[in-house]
C-alpha positions in Angstrom: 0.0 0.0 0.0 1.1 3.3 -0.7 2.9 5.6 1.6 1.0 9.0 2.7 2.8 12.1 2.0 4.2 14.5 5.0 1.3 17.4 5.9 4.0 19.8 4.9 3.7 19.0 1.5 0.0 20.0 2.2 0.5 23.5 3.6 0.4 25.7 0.3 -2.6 24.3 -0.6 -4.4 24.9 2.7 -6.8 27.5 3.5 -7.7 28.9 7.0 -11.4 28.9 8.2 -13.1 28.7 11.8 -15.5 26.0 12.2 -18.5 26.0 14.4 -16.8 25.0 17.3 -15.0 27.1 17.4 -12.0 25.2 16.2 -9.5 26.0 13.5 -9.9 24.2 10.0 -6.4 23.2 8.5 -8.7 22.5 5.1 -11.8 23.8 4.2 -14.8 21.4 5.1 -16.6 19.4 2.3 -19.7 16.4 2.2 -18.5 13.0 2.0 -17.5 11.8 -1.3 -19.7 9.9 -3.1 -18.0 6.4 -2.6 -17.7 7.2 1.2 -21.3 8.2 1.7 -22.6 4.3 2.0 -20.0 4.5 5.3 -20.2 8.0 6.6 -22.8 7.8 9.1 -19.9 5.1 10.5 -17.7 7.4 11.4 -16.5 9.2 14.6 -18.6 12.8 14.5 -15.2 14.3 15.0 -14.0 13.4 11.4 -14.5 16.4 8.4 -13.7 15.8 5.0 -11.8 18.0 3.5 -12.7 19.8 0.2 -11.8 18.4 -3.4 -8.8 20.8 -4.1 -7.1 19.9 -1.0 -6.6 16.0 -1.3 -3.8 15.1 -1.9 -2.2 11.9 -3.4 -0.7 9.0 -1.3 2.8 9.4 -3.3 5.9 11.4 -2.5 5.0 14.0 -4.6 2.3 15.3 -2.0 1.0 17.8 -5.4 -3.0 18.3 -4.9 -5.2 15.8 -7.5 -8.1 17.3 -9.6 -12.0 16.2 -8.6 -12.8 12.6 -9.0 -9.1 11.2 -8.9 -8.5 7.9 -6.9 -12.7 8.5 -5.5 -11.3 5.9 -3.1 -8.9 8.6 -0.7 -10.2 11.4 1.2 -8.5 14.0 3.6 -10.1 14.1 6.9 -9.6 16.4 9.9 -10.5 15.1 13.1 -11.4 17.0 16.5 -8.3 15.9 18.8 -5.5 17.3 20.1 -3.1 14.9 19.2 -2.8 11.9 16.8 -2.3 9.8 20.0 -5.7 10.5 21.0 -7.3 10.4 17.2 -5.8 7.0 16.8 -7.0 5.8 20.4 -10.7 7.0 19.5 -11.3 5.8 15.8 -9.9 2.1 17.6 -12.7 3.1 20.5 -15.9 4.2 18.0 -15.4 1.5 15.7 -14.5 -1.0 17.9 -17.7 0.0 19.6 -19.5 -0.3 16.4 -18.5 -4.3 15.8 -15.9 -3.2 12.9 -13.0 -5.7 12.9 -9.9 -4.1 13.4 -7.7 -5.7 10.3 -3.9 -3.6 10.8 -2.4 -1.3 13.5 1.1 0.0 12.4 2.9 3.3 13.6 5.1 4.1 10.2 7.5 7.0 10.3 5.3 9.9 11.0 2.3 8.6 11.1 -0.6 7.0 13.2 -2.2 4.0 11.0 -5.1 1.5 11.8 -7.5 -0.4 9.1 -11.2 -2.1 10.2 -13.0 -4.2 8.2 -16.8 -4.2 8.1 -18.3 -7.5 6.3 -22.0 -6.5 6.5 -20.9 -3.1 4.7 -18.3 -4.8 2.5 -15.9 -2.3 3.3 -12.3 -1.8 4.8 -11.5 1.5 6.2 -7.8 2.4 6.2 -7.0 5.3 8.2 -3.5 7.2 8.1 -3.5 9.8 10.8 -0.5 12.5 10.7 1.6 12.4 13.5 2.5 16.0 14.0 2.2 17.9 17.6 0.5 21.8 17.9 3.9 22.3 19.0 5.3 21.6 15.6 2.4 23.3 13.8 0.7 25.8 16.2 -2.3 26.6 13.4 -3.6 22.8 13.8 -4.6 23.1 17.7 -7.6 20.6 18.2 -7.5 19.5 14.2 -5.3 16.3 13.2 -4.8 15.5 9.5 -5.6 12.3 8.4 -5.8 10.2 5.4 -8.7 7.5 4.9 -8.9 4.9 2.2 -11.7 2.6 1.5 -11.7 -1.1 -0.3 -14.6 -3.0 -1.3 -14.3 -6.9 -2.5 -13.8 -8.2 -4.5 -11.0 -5.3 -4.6 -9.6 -5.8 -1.6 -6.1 -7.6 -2.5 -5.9 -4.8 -5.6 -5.8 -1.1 -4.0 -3.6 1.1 -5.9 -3.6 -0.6 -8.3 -5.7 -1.3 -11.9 -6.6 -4.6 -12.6 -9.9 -7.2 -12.0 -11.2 -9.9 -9.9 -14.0 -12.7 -10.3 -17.1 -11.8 -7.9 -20.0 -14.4 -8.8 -19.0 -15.5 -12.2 -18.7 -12.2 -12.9 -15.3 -10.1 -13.8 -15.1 -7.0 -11.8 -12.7 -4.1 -13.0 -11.0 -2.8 -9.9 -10.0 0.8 -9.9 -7.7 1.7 -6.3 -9.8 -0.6 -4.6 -13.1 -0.1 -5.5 -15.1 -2.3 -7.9 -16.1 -0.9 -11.0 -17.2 -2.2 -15.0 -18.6 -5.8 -14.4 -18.6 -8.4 -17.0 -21.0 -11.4 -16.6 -19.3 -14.1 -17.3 -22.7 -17.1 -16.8 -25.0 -14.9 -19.8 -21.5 -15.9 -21.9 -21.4 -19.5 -20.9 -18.3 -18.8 -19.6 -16.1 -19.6 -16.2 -14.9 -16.0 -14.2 -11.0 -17.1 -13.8 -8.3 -15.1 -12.1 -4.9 -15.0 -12.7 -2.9 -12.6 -10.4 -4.3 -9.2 -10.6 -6.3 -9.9 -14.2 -9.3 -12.1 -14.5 -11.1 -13.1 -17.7 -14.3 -14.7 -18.9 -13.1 -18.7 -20.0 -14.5 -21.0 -22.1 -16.4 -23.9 -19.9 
């Protein structure tokens, strides 16, 4: 899986506004996206999305993506003081919530933890930026974070193009998320996969 960029790559890009609470916003709020709205009444009330021309990609290159690429990663800010305590409260609320927590890692910088939902057929991976008010006085009480989501029968293919079979059907999978389907039984035909390809075969 890709690696998140540093926030200070994210700066230039960032505009200053005051929430309701009172809180300073290190990104101007935004809805859900739309692949995100199926799961956004899961997640903690303290998590904002941030606006379209403030994502940013999961690469090095940290340079802001035009509207509707990789609809599978979203900015968040969250209402904490610390990533400490973000990471400690998504584990808490969707723990709570009978998600399945899949991968807890602490990369260089970074806060990470992933859940899995089968009822929702969804994983949630969450990067949180591990960066004290002390290093960046403007982000008191908001914590950057990255989320990605996976849906099967994508889930072994995020960032990454290829396809999967999904009841004799081929599914093209685009950074995780399923996309054109082929059905494979109106064909007389067998879904087979082969890596990250599959294909409609002759029975």
């Amino acid at each position: 899986m890709r690696r998140a960029p540093l926030v200070h790559a994210l700066l230039p890009a960032l505009s200053l506004g005051v929430a309701l609470t009172g809180c300073l916003e290190v990104c101007p709020s935004a809805p859900a996206p739309d692949p995100f709205v199926p799961v956004v009444d899961q997640l903690p009330t303290e998590a904002v999305f941030c606006a379209d021309e403030t994502r940013v990609d999961f690469s090095d290159s940290g340079e802001a993506l035009p509207e509707g690429t990789l609809p599978n990663q979203a900015d968040l800010n969250f209402q904490f003081n610390t990533a400490e305590d973000t990471q400690a409260a998504i584990i808490e609320h969707f723990e709570a919530r009978g998600w399945t927590r899949v991968d807890t890692r602490e990369p260089a910088g970074e806060r990470a933890v992933a859940f899995s939902q089968p009822e929702l057929g969804s994983v949630l991976d969450f990067r949180v930026i591990d960066e004290t008010p002390a290093q960046n006085p403007i982000k008191n009480r908001r914590v950057h974070a990255f989320v990605e989501l996976s849906q099967p029968p994508c889930l072994e293919l995020v960032g990454q193009r290829g396809s999967a079979c999904l009841d004799n059907t081929v599914v093209a999978c685009v950074n995780g998320l399923p996309g054109e389907r082929i059905d494979c039984t109106a064909m007389e035909q067998t879904c087979v996969a082969d890596g990250s390809t599959a294909s409609c075969v002759a029975q």
